[in-house]
Each structure stands twice: as C-alpha cells, then as structure tokens.
N, C-alpha and C positions, 0 to 999 in steps of 0.2 A: 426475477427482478422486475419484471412489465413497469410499472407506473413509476416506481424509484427511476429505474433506466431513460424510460420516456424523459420523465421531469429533467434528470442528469443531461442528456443530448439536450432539452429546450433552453437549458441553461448554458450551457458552454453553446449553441447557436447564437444567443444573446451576444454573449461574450466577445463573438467571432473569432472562437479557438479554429485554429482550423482542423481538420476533415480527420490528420492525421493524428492528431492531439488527441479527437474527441474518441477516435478510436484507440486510441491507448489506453485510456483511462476508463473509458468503461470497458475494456479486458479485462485491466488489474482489478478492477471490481469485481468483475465475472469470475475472475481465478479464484479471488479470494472466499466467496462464496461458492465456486463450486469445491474449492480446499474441506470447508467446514460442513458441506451441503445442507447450507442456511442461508435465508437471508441476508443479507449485511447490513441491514440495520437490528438484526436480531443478534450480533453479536460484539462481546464483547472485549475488551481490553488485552488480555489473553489470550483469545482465539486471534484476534491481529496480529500479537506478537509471535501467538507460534506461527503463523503464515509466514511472518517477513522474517522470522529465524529459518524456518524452510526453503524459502527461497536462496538466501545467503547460502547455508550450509548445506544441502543436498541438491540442491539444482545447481549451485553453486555458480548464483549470476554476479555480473562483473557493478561494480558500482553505478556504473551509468545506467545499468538495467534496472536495479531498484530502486534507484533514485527515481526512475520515470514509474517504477509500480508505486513508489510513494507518494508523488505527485498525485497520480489519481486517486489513490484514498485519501489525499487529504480534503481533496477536493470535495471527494462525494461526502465526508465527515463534514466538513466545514461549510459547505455551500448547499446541500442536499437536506440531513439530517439532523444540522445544530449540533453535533456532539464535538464540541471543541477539545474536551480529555481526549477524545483517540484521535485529533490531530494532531498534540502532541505528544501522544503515545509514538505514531506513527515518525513523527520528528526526530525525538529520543532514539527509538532503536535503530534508524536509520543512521544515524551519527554514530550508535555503539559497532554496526556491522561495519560500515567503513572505516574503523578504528581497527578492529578484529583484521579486518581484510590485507591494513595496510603496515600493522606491528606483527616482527615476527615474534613466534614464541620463545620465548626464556625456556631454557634447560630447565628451570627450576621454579617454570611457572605451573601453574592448577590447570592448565589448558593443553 
C-alpha cells in the first residue's frame, strides 16, 4: 500500500483522528487487501463485498467490529481514492450483515 498508506495516516493527522483510530483503519485496509492480495484501490465492488461478507460469516465478528472495519474503508474510499460507490457499497452491506446478525432465521426461510 506505501504511498496510499502514507497519504491515508497524512490525512487522518490533519484530521487529528487519534493514534488509535488511525491504526484501525489502516488494518481494515491492510486486511482487506491482504484478503484479495491487491491493492485496494485495484479493487473492486465485489471483491469488498466478499471481504465484509467474510468477515461477518466466517471470522464471524460482532457488529461493533465491523462497523470499525467499515469505518476505515470508507474512509480510505471516500477521503483517499474518490470512489464514492464503494462507500456506499460498504454502507449497504454493513446494514445488510447487521440485519443478518440481529434477525433470527425463519424455519422457512432461504437462509
């Protein structure tokens, strides 16, 4: 990630996120490209979604946890990359996993 990364921390310094923030959010970055082993601004809409469907469903983190990985990509989408669709892409399936998380399933549902 080198120069994204850099630019990403000179931005949130600006910002004065603090210390702990800024290391949150460039993880969820880091994760999510080392998920696809790409860069993250090489990917796209899809490859996002299957990360934050993986993290839900098989790592199977709690709401507050991917809400804070969401946070950071939307960040780096929004404030990094200009790519406003995958923030909210990122938005959307964060509200569908929390949906998922928080409805149980119907005997007679598809799930």
């Amino acid at each position: 990630m080198g120069i994204l990364r850099d630019r990403m921390i000179e931005e949130m310094k600006l910002r004065n996120f603090s210390p702990a923030t800024q290391e949150s959010y460039v993880y969820a970055v880091s994760r999510l490209a080392r998920y696809h082993k790409k860069s993250p601004d090489q990917l796209g809409r899809e490859n996002i979604r299957a990360f934050l469907v993986h993290l839900a469903t098989e790592r199977k983190l709690s709401p507050n946890s991917l809400t804070g990985y969401c946070s950071g990509l939307r960040f780096f989408y929004n404030e990094q990359i200009r790519q406003g669709d995958k923030v909210t892409l990122v938005t959307a399936v964060l509200a569908e996993l929390k949906l998922r998380q928080h409805t149980p399933h119907h005997p007679f549902s598809p799930h």
